[in-house]
C-alpha positions in Angstrom: 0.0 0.0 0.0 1.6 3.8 -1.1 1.3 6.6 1.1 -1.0 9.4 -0.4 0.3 13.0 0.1 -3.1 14.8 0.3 -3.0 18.6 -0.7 -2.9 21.2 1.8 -5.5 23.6 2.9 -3.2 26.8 1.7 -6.1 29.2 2.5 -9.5 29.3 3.9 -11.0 33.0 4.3 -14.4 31.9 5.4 -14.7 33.7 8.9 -18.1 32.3 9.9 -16.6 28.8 10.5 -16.0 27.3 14.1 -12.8 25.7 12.5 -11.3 28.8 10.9 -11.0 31.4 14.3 -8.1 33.5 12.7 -8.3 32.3 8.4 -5.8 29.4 9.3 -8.2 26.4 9.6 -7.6 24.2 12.1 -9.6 21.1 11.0 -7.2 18.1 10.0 -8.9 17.4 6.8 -11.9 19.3 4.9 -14.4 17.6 2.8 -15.4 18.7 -0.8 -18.9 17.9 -1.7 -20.1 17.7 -5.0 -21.3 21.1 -5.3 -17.6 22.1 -4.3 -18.9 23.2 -1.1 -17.3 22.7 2.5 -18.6 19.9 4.0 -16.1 20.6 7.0 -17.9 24.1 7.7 -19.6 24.2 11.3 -21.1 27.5 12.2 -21.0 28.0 15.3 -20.2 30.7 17.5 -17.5 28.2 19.8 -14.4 27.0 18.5 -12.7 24.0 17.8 -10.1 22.5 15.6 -6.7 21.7 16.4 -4.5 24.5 17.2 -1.0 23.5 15.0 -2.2 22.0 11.9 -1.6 21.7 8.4 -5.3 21.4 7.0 -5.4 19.2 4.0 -8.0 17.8 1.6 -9.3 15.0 3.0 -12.2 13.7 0.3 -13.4 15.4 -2.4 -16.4 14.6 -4.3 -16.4 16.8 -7.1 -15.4 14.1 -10.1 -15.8 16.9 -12.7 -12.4 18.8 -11.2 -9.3 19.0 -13.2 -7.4 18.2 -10.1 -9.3 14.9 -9.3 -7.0 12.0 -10.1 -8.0 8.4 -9.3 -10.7 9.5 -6.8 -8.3 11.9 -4.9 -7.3 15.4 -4.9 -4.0 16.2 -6.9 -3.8 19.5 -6.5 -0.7 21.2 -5.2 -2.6 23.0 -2.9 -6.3 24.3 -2.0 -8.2 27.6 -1.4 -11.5 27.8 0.4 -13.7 30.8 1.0 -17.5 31.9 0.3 -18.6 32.2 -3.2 -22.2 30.5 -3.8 -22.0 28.8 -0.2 -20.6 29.8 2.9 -17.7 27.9 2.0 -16.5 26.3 -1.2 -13.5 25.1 -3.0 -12.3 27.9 -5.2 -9.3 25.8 -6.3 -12.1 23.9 -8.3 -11.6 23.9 -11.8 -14.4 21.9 -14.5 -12.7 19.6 -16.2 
C-alpha cells in the first residue's frame, strides 16, 4: 500500500466557520462535496479545531475537477472561502 500525500489547505478566508478562528483552519482534513462546497464548515459561535495543523484535503467529491485524479485530490494545494455557499472550494476547476 503507497502513502498518499493529500493537498494542503493553503487558504481558507471563510470567517463564519468554528474551525477557521483567525483564516488558518484548524480542521485536520476538509471535505469537498459535490457542489464544491465545505462539508467541513460548522457555524458555530465556539471554536474547535486543532490548534497547529496543516489542514489538507481529506475527500473530495467533485469528479468533474481538473485536479481529481484516481478519486483523490492532486492538487498542489487548496483555497477555500464563500462564493455561492458559505464555504467552497475555489481551487475547483471543470474539467
Amino acid at each position: 500500500m503507497t502513502a498518499f500525500a493529500m493537498p494542503r489547505l493553503a487558504e481558507c478566508t471563510v470567517t463564519g466557520c468554528s474551525y477557521n478562528p483567525d483564516e488558518a483552519c484548524g480542521a485536520f482534513a476538509v471535505t469537498a462535496t459535490t457542489d464544491s462546497s465545505c462539508a467541513t464548515f460548522i457555524p458555530l459561535d465556539s471554536k474547535g479545531g486543532l490548534s497547529k495543523v496543516v489542514s489538507q484535503v481529506g475527500a473530495c467529491q467533485r469528479a468533474d475537477c481538473a485536479f481529481i485524479q484516481d478519486l483523490e485530490c492532486a492538487a498542489g494545494s487548496v483555497r477555500m472561502g464563500a462564493s455561492a455557499d458559505a464555504a467552497d472550494c475555489l481551487t475547483y476547476q471543470k474539467r
